[in-house]
MMTF fields as JSON, N, C-alpha, C and O atoms, coordinates in Angstrom:
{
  "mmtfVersion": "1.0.0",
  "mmtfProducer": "UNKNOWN",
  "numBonds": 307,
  "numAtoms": 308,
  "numGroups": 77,
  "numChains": 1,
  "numModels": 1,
  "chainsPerModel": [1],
  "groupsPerChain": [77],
  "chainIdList": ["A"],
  "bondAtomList": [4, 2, 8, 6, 12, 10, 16, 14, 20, 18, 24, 22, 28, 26, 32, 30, 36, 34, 40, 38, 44, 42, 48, 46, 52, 50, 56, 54, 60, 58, 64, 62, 68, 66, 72, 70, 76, 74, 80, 78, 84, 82, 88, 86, 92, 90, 96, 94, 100, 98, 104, 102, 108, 106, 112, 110, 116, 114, 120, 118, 124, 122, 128, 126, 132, 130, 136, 134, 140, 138, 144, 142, 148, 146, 152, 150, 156, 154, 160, 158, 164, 162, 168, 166, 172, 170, 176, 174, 180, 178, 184, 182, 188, 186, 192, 190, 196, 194, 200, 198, 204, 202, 208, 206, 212, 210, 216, 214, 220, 218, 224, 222, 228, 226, 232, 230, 236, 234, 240, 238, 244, 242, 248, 246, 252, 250, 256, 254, 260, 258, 264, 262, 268, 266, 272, 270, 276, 274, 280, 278, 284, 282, 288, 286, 292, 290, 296, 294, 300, 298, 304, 302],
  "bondOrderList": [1, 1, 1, 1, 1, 1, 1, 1, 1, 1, 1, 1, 1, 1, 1, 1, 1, 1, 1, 1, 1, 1, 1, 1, 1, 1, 1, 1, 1, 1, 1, 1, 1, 1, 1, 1, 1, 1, 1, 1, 1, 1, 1, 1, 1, 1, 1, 1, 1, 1, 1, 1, 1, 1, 1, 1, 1, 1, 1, 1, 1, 1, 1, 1, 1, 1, 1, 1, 1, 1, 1, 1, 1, 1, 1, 1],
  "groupList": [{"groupName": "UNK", "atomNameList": ["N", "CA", "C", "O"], "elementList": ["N", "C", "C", "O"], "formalChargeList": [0, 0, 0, 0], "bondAtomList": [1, 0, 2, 1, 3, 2], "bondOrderList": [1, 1, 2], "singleLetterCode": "X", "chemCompType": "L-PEPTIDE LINKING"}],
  "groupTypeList": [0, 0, 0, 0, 0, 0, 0, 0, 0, 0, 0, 0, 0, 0, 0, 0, 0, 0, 0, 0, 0, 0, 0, 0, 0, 0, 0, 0, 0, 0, 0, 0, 0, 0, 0, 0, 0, 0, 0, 0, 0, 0, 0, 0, 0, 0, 0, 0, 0, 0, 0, 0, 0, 0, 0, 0, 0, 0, 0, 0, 0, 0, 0, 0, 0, 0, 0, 0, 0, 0, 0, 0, 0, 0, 0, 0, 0],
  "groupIdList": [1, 2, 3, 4, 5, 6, 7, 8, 9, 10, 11, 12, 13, 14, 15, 16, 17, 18, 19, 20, 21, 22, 23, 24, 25, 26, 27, 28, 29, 30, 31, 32, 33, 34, 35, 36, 37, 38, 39, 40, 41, 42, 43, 44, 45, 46, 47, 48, 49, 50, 51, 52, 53, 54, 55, 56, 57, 58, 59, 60, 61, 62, 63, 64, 65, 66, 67, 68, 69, 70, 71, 72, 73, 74, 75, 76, 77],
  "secStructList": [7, 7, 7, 7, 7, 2, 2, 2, 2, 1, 7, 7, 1, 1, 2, 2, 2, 2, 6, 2, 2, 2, 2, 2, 2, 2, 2, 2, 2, 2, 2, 2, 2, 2, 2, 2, 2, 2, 2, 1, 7, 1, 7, 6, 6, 7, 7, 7, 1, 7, 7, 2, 2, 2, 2, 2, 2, 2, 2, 2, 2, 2, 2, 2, 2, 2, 2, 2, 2, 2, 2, 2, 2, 2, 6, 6, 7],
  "xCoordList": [89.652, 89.027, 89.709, 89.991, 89.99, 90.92, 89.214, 87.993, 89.906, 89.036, 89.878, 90.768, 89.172, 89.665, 88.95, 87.904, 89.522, 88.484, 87.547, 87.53, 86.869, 85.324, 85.856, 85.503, 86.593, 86.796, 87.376, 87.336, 88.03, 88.859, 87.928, 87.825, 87.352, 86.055, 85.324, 85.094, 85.112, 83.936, 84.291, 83.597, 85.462, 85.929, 85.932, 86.616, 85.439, 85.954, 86.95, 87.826, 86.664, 88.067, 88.692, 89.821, 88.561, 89.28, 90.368, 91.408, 89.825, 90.801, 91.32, 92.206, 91.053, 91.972, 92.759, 93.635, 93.354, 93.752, 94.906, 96.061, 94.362, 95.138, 95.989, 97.005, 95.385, 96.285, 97.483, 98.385, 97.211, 98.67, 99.365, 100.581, 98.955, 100.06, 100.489, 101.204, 100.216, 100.226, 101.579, 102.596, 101.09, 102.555, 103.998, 105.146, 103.232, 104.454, 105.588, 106.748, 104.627, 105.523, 106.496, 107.685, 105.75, 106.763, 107.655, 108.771, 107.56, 108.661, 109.446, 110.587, 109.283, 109.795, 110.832, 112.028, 110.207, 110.693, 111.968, 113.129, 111.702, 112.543, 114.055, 115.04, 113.944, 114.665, 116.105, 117.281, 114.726, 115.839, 116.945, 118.15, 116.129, 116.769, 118.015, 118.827, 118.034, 118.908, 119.746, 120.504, 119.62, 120.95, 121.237, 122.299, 120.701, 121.424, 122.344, 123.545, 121.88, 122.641, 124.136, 125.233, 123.872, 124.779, 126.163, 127.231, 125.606, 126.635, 127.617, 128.826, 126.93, 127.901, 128.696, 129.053, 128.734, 129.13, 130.862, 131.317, 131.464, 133.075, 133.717, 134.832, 133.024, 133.827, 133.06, 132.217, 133.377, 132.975, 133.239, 132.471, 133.804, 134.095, 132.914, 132.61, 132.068, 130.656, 129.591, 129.153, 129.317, 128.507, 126.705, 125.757, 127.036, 125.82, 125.003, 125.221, 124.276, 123.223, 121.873, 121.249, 121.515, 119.668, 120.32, 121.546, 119.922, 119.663, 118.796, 117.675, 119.113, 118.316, 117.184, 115.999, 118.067, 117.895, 116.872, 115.774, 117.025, 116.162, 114.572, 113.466, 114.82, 113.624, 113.178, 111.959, 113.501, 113.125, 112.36, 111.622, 112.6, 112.389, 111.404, 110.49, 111.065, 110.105, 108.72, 107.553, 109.199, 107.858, 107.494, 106.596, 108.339, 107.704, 106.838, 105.72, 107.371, 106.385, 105.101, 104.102, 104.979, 103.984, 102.931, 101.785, 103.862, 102.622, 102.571, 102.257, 102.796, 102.577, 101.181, 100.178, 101.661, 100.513, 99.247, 98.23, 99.304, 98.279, 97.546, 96.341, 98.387, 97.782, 96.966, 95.913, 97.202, 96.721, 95.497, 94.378, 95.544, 94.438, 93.386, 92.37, 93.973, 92.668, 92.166, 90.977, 92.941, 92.65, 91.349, 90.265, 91.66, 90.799, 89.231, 88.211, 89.46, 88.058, 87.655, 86.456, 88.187, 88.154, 87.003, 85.811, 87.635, 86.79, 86.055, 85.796, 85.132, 84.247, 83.152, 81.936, 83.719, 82.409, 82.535, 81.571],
  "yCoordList": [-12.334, -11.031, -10.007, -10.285, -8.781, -7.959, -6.931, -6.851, -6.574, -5.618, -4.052, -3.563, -3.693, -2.593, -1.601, -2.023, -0.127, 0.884, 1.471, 1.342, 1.999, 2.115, 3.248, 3.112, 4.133, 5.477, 5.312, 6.156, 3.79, 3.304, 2.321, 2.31, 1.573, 0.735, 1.649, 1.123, 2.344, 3.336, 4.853, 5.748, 4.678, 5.759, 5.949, 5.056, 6.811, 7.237, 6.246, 5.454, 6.452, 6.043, 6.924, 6.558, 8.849, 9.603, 9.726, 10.385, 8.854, 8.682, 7.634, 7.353, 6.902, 5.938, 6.236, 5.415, 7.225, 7.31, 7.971, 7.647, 9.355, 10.171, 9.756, 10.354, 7.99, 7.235, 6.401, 5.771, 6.592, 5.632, 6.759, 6.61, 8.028, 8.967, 9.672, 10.638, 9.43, 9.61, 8.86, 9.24, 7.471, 6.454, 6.296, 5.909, 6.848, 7.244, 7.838, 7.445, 9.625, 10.428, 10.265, 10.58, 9.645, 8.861, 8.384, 8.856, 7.51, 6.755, 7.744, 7.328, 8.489, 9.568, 10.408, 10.397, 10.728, 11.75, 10.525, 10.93, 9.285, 7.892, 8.11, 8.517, 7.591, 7.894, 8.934, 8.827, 10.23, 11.254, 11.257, 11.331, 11.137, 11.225, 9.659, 9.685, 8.815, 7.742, 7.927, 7.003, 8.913, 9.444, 10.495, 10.929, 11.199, 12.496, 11.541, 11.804, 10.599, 9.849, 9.274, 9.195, 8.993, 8.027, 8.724, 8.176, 10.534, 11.343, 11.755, 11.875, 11.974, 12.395, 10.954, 10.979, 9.872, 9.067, 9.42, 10.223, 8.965, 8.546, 7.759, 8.048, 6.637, 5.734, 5.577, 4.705, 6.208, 6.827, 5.588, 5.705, 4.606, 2.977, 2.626, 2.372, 2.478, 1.475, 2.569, 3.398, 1.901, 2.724, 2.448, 3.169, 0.889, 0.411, -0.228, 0.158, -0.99, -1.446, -0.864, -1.142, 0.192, 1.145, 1.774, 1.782, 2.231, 3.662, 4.727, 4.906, 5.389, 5.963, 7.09, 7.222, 7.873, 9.033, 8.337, 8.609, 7.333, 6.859, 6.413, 6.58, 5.83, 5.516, 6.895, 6.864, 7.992, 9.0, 9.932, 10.878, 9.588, 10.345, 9.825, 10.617, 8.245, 7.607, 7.61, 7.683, 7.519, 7.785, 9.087, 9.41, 9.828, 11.212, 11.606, 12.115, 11.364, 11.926, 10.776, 11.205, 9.517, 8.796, 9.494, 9.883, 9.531, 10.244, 11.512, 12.131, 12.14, 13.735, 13.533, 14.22, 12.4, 12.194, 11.98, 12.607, 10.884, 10.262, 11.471, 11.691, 12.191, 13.385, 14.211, 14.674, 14.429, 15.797, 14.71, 15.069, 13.89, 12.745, 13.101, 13.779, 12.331, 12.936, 13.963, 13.944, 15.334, 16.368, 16.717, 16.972, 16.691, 16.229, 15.681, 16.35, 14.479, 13.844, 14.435, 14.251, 15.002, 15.527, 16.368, 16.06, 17.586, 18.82, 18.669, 19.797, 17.527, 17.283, 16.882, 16.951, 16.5, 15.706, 14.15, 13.543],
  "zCoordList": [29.278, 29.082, 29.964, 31.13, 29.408, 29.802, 31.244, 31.112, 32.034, 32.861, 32.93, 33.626, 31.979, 31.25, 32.378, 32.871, 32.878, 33.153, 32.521, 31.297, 32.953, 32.586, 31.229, 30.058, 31.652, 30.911, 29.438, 28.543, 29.379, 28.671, 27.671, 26.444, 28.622, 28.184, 27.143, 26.054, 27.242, 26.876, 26.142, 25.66, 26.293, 25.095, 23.907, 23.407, 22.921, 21.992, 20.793, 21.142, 19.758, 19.025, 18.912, 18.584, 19.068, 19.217, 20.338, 20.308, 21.428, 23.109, 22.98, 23.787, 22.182, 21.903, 21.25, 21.518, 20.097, 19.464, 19.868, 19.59, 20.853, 22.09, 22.877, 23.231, 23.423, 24.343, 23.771, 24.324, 22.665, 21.577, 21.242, 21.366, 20.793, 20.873, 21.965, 21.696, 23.327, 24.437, 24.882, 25.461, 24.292, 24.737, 23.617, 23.833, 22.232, 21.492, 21.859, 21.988, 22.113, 22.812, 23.719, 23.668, 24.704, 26.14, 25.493, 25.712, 24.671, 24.222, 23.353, 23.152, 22.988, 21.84, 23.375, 23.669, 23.695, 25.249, 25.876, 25.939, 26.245, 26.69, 26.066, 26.683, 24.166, 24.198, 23.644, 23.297, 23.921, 23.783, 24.601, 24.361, 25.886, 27.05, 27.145, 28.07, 26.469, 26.493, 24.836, 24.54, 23.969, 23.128, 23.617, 23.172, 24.444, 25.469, 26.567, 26.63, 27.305, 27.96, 27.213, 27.766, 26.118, 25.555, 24.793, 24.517, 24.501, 24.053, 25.005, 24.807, 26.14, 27.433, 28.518, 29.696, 27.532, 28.515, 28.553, 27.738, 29.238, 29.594, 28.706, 28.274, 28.343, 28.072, 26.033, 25.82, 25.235, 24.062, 23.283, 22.328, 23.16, 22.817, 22.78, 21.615, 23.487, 23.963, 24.052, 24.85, 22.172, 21.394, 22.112, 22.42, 22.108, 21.893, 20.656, 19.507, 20.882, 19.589, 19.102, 18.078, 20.296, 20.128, 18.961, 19.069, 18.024, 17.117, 17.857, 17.381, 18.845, 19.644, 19.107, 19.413, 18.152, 17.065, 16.725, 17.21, 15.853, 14.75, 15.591, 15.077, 16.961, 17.685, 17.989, 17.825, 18.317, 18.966, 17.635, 17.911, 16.401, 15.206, 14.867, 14.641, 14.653, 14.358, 15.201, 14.813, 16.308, 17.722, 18.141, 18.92, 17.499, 17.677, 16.2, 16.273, 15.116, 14.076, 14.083, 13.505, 14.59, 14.677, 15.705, 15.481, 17.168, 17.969, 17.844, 18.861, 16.843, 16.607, 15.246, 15.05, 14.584, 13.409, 14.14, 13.846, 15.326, 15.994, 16.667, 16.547, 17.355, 18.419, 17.36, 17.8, 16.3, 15.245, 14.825, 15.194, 14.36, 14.33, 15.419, 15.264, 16.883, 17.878, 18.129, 18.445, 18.077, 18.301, 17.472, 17.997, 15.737, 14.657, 15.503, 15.665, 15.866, 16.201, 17.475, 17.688, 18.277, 19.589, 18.781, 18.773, 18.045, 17.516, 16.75, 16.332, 15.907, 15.021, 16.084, 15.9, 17.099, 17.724, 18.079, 18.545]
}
């Protein structure tokens, strides 16, 4: 059994919903910042295997769907 915080315990399915597009984003924000890394490298050979674009495109319109979702339940009540 997980010992979850109380705030977390006891939230909303709207704050739940907030906290997954909360961690999308991060990850959406992650890895912009690692295909911004990967354009300015030196050594332009060593591409890599991430699709960085494609992660950063996918986790952002997910936690942008999710956030407009909570916001939604935030304001109904």
């Amino acid at each position: 059994m997980l010992n979850l915080p109380a705030f977390i315990l006891f939230a909303s399915e709207a704050t739940e919903v907030g906290l997954w597009a909360g961690g999308f984003l991060l990850l959406a924000v992650i890895a912009l910042l690692a295909d911004w890394r990967r354009a300015r490298r030196k050594d332009i050979d060593r591409v890599g295997c991430v699709p960085w674009t494609l992660v950063f495109l996918a986790s952002a319109t997910i936690g942008a769907g999710l956030l407009l979702v909570a916001i939604k339940g935030w304001l109904g009540g």
